[in-house]
PyMOL Python script that loads the backbone (N, CA, C, O; Angstrom):
from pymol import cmd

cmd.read_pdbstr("""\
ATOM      1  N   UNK A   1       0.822  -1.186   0.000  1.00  0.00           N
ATOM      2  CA  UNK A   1       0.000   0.000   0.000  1.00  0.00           C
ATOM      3  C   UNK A   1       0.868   1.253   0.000  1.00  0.00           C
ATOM      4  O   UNK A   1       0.677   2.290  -0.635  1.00  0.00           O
ATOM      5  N   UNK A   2       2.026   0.904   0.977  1.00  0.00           N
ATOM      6  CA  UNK A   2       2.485   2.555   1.108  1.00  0.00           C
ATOM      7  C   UNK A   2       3.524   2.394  -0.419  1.00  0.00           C
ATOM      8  O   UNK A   2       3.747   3.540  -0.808  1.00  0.00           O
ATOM      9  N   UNK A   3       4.065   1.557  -1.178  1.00  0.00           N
ATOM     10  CA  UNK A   3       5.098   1.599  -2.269  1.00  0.00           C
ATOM     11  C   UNK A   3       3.634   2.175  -3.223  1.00  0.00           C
ATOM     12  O   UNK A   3       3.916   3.011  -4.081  1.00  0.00           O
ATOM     13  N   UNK A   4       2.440   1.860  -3.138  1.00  0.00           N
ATOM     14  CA  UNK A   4       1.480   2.559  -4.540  1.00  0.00           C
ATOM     15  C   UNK A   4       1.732   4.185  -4.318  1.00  0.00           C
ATOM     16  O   UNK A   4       2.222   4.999  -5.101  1.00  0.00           O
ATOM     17  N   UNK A   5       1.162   4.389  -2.811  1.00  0.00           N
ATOM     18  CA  UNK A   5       1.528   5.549  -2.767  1.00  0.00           C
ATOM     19  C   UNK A   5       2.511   6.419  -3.204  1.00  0.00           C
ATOM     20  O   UNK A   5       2.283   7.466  -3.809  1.00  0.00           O
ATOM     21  N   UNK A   6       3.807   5.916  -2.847  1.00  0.00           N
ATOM     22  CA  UNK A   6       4.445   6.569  -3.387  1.00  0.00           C
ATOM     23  C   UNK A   6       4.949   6.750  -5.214  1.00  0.00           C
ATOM     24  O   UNK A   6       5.556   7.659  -5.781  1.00  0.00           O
ATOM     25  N   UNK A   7       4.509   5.748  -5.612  1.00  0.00           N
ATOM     26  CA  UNK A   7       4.769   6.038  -6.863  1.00  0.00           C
ATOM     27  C   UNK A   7       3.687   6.749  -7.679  1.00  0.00           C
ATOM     28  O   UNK A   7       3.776   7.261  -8.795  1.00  0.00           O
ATOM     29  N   UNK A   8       2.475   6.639  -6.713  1.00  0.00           N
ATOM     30  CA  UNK A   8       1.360   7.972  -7.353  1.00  0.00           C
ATOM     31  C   UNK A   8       2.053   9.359  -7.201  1.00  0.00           C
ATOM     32  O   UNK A   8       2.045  10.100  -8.184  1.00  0.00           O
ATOM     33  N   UNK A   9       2.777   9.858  -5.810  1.00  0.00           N
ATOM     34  CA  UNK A   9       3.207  10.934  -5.674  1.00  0.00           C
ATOM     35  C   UNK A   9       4.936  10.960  -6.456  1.00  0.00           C
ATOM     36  O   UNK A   9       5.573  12.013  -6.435  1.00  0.00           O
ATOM     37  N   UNK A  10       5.542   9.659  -7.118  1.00  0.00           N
ATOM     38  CA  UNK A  10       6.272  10.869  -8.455  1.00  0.00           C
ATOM     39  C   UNK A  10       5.740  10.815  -9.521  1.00  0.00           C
ATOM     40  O   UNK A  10       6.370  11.460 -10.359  1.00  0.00           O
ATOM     41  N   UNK A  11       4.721  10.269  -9.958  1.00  0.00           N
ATOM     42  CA  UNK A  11       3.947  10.572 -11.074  1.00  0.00           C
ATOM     43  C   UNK A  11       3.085  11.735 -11.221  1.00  0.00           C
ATOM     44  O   UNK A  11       3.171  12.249 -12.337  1.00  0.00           O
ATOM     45  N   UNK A  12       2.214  12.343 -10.346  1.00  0.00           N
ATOM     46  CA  UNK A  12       2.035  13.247  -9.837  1.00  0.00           C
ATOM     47  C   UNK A  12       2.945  14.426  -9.907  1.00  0.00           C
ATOM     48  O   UNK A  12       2.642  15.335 -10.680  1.00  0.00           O
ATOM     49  N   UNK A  13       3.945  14.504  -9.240  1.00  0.00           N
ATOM     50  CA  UNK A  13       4.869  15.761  -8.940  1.00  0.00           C
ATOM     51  C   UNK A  13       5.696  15.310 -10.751  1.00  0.00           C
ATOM     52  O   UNK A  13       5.674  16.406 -11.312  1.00  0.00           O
ATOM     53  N   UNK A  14       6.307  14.324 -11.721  1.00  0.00           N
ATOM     54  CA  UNK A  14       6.252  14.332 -12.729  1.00  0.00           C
ATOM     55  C   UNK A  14       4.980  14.844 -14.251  1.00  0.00           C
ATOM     56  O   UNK A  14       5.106  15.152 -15.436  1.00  0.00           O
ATOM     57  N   UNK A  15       3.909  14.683 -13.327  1.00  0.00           N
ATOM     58  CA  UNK A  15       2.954  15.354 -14.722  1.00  0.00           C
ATOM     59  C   UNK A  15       3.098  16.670 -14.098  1.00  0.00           C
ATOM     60  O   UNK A  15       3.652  17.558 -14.746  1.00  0.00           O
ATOM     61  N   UNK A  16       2.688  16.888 -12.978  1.00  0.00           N
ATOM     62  CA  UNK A  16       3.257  18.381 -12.753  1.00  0.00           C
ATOM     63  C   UNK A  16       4.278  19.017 -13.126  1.00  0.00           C
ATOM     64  O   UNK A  16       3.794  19.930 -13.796  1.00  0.00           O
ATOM     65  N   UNK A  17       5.537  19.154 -13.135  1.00  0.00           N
ATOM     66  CA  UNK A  17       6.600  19.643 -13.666  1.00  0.00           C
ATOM     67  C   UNK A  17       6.085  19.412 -15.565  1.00  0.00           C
ATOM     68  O   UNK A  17       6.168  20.311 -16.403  1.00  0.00           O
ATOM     69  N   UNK A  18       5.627  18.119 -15.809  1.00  0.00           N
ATOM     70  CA  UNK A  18       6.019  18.329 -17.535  1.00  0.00           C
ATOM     71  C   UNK A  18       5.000  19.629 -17.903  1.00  0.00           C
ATOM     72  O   UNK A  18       5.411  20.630 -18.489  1.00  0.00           O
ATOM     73  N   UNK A  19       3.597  19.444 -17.460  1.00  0.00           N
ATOM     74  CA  UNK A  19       3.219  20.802 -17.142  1.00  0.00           C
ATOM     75  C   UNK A  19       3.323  22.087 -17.401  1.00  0.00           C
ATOM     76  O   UNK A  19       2.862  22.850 -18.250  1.00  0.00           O
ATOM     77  N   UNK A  20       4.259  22.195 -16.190  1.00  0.00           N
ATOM     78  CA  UNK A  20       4.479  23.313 -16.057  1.00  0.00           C
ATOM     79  C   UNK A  20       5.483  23.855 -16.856  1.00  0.00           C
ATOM     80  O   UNK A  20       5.657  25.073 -16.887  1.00  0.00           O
ATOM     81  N   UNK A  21       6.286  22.940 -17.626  1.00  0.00           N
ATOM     82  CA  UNK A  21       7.189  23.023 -18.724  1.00  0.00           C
ATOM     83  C   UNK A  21       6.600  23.738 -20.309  1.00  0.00           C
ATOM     84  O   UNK A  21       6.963  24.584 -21.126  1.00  0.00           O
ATOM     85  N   UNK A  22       5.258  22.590 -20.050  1.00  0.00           N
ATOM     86  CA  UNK A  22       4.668  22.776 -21.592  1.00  0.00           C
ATOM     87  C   UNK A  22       3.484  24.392 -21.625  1.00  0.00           C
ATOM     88  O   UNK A  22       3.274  25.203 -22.527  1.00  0.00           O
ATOM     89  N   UNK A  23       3.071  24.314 -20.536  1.00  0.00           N
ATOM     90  CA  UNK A  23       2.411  25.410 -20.363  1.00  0.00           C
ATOM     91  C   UNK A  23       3.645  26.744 -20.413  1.00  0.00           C
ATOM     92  O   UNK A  23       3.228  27.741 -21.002  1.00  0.00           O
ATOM     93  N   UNK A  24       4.588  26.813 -20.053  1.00  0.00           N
ATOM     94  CA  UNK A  24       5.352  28.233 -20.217  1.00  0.00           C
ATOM     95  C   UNK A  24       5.797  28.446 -21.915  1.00  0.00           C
ATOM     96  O   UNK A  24       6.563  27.638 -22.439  1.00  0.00           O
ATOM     97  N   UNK A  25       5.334  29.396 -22.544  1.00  0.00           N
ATOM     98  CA  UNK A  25       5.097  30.097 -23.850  1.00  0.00           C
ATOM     99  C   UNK A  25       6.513  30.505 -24.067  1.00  0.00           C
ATOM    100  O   UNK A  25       6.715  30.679 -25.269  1.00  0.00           O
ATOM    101  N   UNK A  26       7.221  30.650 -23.571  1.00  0.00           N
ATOM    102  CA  UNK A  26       8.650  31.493 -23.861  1.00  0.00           C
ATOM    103  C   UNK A  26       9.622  30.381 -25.095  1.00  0.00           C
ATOM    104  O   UNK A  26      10.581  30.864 -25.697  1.00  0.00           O
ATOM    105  N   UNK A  27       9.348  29.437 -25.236  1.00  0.00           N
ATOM    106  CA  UNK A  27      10.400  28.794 -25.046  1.00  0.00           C
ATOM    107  C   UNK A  27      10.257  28.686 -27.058  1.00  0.00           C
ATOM    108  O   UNK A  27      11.325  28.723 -27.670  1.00  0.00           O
ATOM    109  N   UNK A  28       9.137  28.582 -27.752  1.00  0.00           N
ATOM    110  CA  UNK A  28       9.080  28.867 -29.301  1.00  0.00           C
ATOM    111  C   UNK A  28       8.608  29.916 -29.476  1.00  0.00           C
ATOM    112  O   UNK A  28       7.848  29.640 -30.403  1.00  0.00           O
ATOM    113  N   UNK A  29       8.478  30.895 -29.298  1.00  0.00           N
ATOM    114  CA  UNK A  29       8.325  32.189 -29.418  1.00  0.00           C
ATOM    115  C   UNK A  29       9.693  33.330 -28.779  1.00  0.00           C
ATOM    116  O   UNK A  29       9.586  34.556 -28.804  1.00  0.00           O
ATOM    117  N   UNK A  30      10.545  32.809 -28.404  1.00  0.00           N
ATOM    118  CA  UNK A  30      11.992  33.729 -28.340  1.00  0.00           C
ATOM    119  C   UNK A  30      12.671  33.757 -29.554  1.00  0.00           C
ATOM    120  O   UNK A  30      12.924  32.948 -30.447  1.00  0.00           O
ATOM    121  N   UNK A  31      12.942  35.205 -29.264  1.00  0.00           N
ATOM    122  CA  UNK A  31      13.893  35.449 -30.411  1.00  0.00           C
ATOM    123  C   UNK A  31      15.438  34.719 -30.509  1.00  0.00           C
ATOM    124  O   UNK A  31      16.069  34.522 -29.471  1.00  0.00           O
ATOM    125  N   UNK A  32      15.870  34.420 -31.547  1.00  0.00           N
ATOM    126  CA  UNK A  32      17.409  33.603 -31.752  1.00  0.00           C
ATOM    127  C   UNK A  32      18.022  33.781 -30.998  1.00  0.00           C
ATOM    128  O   UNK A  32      17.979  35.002 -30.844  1.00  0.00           O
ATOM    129  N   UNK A  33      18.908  33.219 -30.046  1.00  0.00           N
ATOM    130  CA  UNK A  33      20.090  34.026 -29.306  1.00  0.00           C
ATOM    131  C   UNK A  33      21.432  33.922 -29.643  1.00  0.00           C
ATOM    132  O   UNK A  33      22.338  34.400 -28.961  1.00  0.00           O
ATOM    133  N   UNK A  34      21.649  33.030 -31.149  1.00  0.00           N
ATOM    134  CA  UNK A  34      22.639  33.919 -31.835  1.00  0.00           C
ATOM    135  C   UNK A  34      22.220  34.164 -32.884  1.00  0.00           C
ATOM    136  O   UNK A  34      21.028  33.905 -33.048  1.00  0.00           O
ATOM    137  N   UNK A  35      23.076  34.828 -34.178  1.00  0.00           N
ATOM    138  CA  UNK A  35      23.178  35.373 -35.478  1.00  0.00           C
ATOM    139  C   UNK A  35      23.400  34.481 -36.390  1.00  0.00           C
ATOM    140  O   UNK A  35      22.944  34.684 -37.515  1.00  0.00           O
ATOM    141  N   UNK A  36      24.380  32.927 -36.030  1.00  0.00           N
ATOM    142  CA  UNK A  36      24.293  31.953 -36.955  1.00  0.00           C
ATOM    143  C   UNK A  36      25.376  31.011 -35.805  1.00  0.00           C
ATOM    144  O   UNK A  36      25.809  31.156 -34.662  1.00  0.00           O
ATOM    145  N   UNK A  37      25.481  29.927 -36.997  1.00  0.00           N
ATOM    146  CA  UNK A  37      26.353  28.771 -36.354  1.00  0.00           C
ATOM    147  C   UNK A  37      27.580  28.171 -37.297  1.00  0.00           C
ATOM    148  O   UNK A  37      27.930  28.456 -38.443  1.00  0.00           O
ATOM    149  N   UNK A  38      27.845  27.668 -36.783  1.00  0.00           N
ATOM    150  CA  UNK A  38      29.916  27.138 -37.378  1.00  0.00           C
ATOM    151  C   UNK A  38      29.486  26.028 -36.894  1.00  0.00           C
ATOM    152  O   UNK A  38      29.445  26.061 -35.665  1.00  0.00           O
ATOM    153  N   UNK A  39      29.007  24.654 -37.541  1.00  0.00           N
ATOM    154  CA  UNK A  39      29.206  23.322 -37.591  1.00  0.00           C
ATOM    155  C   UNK A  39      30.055  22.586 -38.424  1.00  0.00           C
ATOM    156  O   UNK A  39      30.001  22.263 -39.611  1.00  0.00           O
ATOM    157  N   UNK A  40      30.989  22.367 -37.362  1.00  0.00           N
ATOM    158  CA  UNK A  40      31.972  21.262 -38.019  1.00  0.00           C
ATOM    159  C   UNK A  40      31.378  19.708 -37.778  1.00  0.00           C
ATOM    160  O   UNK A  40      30.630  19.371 -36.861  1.00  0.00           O
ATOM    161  N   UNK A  41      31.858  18.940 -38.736  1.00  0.00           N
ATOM    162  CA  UNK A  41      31.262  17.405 -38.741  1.00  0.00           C
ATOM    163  C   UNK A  41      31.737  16.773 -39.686  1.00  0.00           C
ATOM    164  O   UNK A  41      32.688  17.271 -40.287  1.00  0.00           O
ATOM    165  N   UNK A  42      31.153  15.353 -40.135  1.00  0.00           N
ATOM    166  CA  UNK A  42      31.549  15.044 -41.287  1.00  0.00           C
ATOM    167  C   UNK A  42      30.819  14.896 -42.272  1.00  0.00           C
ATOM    168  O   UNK A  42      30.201  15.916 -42.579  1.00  0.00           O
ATOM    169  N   UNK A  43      30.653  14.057 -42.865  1.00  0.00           N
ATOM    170  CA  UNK A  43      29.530  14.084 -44.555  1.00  0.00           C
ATOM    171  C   UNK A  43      28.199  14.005 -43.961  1.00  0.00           C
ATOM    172  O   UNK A  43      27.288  14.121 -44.780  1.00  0.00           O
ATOM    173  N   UNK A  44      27.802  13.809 -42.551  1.00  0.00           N
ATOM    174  CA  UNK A  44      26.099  14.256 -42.363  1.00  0.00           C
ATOM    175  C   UNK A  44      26.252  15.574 -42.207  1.00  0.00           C
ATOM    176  O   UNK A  44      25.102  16.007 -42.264  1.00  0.00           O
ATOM    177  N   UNK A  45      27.054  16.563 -42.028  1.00  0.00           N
ATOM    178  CA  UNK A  45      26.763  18.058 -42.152  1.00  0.00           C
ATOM    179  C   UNK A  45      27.507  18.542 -43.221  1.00  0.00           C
ATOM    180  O   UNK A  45      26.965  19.624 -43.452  1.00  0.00           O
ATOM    181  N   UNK A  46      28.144  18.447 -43.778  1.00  0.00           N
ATOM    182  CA  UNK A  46      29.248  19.038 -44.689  1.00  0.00           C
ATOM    183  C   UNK A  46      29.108  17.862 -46.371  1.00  0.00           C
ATOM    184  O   UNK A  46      29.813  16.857 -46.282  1.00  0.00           O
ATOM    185  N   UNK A  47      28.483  17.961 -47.407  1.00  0.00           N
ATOM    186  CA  UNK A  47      28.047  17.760 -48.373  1.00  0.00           C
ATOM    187  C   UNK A  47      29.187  17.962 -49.527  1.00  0.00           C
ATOM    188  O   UNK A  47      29.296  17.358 -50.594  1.00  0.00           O
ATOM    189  N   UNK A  48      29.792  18.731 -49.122  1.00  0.00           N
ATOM    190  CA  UNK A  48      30.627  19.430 -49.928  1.00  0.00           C
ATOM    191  C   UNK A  48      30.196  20.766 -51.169  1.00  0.00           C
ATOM    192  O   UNK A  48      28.990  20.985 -51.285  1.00  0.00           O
ATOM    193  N   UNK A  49      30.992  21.456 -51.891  1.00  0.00           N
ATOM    194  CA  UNK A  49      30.646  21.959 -53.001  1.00  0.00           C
ATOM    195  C   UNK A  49      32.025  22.334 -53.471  1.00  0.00           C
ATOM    196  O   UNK A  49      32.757  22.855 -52.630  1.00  0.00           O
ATOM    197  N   UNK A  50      32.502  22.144 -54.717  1.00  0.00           N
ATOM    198  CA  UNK A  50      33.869  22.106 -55.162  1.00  0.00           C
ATOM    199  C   UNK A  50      33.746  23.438 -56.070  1.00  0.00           C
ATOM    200  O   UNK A  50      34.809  23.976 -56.381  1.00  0.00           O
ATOM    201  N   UNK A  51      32.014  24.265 -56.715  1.00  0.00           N
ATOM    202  CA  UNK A  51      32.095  25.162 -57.442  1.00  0.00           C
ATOM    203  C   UNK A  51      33.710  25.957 -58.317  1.00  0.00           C
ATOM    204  O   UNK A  51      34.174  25.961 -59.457  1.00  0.00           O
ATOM    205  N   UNK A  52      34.113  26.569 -56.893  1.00  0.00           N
ATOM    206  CA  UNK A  52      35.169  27.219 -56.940  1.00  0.00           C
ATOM    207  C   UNK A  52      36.645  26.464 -57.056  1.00  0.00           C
ATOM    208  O   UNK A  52      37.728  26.937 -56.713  1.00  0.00           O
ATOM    209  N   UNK A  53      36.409  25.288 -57.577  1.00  0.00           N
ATOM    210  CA  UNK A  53      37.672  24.436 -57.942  1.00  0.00           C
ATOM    211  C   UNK A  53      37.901  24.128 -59.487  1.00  0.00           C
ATOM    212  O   UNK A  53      36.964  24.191 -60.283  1.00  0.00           O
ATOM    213  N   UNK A  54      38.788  23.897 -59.748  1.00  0.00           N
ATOM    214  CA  UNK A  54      39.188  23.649 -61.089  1.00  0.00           C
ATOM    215  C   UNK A  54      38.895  22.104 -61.139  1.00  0.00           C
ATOM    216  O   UNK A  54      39.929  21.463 -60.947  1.00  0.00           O
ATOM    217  N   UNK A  55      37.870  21.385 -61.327  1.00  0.00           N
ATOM    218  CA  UNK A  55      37.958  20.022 -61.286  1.00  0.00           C
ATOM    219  C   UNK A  55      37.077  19.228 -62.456  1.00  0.00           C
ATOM    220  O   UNK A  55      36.470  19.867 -63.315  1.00  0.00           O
ATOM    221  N   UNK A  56      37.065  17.752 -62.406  1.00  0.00           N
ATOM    222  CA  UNK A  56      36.341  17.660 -63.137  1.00  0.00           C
ATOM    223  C   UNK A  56      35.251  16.763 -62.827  1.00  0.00           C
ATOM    224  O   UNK A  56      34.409  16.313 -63.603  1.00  0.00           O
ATOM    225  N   UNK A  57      35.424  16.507 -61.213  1.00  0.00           N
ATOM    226  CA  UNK A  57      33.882  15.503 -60.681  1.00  0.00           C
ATOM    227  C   UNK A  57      33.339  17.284 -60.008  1.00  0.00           C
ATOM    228  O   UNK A  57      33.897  17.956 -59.141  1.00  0.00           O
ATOM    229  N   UNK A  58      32.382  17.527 -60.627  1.00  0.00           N
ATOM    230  CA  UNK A  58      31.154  18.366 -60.298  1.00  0.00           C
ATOM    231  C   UNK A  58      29.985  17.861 -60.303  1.00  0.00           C
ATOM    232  O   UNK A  58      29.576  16.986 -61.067  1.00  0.00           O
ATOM    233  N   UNK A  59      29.411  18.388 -59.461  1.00  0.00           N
ATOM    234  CA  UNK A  59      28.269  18.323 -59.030  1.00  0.00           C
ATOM    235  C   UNK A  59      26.627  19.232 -59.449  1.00  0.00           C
ATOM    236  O   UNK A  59      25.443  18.997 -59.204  1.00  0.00           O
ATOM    237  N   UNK A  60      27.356  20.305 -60.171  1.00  0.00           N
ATOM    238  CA  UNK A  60      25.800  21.085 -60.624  1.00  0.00           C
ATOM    239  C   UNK A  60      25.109  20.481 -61.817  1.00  0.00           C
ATOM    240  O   UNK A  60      25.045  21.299 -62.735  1.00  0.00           O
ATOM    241  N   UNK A  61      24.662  19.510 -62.056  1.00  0.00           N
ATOM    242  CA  UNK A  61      23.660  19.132 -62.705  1.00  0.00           C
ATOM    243  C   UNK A  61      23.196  18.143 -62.473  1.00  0.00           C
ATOM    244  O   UNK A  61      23.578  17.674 -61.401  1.00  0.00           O
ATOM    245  N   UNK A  62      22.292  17.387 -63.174  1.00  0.00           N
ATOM    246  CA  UNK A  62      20.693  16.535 -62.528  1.00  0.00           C
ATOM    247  C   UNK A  62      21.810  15.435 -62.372  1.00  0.00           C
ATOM    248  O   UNK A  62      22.907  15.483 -62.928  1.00  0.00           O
ATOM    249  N   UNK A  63      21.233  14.131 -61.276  1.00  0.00           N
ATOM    250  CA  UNK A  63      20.573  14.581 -60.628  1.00  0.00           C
ATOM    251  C   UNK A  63      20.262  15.096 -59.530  1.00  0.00           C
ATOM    252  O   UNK A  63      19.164  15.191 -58.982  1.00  0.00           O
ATOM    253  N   UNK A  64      22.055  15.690 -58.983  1.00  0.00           N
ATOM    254  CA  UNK A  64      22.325  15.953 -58.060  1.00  0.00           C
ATOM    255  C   UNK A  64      20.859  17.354 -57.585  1.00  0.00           C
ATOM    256  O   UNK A  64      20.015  17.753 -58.388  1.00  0.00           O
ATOM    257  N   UNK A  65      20.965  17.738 -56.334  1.00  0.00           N
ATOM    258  CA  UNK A  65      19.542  18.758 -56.267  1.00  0.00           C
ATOM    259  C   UNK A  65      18.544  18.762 -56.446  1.00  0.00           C
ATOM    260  O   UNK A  65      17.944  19.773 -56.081  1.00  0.00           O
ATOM    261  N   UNK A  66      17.719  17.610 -57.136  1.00  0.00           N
ATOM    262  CA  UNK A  66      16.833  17.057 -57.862  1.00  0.00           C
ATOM    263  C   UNK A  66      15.314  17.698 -56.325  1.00  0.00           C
ATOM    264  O   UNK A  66      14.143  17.947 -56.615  1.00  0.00           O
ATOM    265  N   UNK A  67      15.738  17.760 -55.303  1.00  0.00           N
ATOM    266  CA  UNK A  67      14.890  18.298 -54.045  1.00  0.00           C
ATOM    267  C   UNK A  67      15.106  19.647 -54.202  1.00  0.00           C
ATOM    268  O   UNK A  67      14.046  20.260 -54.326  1.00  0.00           O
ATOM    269  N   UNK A  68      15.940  20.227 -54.237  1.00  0.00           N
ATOM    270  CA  UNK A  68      15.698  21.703 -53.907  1.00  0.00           C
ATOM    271  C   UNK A  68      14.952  22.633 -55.108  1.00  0.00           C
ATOM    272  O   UNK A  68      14.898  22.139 -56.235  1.00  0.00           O
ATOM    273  N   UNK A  69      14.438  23.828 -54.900  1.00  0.00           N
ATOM    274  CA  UNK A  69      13.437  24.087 -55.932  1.00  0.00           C
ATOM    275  C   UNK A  69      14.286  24.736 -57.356  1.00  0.00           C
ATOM    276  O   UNK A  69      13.803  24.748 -58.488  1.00  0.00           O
ATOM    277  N   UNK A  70      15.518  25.204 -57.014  1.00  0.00           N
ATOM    278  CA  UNK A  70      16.098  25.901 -58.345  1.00  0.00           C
ATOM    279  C   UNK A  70      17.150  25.358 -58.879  1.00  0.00           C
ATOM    280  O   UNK A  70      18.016  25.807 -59.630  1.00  0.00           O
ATOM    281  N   UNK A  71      16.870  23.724 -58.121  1.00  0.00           N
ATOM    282  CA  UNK A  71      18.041  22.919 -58.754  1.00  0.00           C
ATOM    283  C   UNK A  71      19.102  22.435 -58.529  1.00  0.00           C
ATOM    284  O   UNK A  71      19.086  22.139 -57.334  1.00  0.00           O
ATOM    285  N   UNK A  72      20.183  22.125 -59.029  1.00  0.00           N
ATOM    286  CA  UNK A  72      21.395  21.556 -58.720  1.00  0.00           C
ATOM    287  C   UNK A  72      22.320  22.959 -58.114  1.00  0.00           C
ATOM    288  O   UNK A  72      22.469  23.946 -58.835  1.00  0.00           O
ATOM    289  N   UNK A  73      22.807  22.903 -56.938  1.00  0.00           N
ATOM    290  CA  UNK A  73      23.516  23.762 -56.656  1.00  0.00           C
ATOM    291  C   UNK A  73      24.568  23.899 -56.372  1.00  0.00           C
ATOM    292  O   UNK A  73      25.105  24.855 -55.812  1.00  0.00           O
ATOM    293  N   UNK A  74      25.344  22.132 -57.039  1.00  0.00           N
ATOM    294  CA  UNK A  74      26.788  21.986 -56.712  1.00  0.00           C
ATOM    295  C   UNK A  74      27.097  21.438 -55.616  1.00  0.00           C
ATOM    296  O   UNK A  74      28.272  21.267 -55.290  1.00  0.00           O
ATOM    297  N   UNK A  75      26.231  21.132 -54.993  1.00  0.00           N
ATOM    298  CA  UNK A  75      26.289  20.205 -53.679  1.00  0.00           C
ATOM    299  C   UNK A  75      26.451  18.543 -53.737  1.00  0.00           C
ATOM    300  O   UNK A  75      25.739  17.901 -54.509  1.00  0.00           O
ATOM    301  N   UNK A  76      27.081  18.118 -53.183  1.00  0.00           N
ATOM    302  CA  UNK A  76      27.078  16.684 -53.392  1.00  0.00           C
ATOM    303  C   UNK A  76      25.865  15.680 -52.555  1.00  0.00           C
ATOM    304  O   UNK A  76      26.100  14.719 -51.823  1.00  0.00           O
ATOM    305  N   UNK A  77      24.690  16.182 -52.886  1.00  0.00           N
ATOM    306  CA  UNK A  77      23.296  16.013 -51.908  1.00  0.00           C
ATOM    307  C   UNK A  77      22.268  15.651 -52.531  1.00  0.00           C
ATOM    308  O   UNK A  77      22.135  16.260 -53.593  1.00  0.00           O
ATOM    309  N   UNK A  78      21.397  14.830 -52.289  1.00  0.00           N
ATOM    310  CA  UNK A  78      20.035  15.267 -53.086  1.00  0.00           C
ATOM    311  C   UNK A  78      18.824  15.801 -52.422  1.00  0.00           C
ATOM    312  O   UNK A  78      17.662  15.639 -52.794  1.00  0.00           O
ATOM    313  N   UNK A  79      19.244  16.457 -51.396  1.00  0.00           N
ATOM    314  CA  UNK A  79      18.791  17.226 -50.567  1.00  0.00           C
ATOM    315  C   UNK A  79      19.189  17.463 -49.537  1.00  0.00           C
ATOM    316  O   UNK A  79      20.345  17.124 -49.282  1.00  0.00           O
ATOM    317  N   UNK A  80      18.447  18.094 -48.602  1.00  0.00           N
ATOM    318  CA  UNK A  80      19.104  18.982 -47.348  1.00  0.00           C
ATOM    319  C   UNK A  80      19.624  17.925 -46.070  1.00  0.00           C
ATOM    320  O   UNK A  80      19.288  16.783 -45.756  1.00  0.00           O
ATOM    321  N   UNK A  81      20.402  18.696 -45.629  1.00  0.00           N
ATOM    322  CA  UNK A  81      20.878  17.780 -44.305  1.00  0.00           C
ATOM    323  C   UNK A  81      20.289  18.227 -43.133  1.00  0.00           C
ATOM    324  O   UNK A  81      19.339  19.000 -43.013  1.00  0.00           O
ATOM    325  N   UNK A  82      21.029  17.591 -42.166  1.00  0.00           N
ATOM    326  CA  UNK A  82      20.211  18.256 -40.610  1.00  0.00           C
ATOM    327  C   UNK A  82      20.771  19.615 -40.394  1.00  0.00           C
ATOM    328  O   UNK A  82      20.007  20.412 -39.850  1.00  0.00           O
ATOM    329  N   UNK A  83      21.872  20.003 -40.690  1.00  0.00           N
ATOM    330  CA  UNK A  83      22.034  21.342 -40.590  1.00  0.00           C
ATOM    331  C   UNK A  83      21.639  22.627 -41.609  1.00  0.00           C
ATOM    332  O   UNK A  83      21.843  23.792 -41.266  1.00  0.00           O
ATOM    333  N   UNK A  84      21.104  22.296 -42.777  1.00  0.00           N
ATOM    334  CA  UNK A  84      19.777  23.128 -43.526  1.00  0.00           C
ATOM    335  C   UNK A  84      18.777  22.848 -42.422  1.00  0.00           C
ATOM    336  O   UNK A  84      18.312  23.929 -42.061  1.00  0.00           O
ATOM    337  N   UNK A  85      18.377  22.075 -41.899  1.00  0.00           N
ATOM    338  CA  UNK A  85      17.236  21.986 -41.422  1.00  0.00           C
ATOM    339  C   UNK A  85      17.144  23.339 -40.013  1.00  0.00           C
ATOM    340  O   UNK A  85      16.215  24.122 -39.814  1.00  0.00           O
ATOM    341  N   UNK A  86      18.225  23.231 -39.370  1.00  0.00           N
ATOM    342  CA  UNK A  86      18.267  23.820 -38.232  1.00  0.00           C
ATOM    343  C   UNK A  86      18.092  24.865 -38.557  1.00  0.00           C
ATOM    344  O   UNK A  86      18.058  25.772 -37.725  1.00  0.00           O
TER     345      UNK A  86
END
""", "prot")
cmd.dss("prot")
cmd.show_as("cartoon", "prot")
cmd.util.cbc("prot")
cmd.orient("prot")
């Protein structure tokens, strides 16, 4: 009897807190608190783009970009990563 009890009272004091979490408005409605970001990583953030190289594996045409709306943009992607996304 007394172990039910207590696990009513952290379930309890747990829906309370999530709560009181989800009820406070601040948290998608603040403005950015920085200007941008510098992610280093490897080929899940960084795609590459060689544009500005003298080479001859490029990337701007089909069907590389084939997702984005204006096309191939020299990216080695066929669409966005998690850091477009962010």
């Amino acid at each position: 009897m007394e172990g039910e009890m207590s696990s009513r009272g952290w379930v309890l004091g747990l829906v309370s807190v999530l709560l009181l979490v989800t009820l406070n408005g601040d948290g998608a409605s603040a403005d950015p608190q920085v200007p941008c970001y510098f992610i280093f990583g490897d080929s899940l953030v960084d795609n590459g783009n060689n544009n500005g190289l003298n080479s001859l594996a490029r990337s701007n045409y089909l069907p590389y970009g084939i997702d984005f709306a204006a096309g191939p943009t020299g990216r080695f992607s066929n669409g966005k990563t998690t850091v477009d996304v962010i």
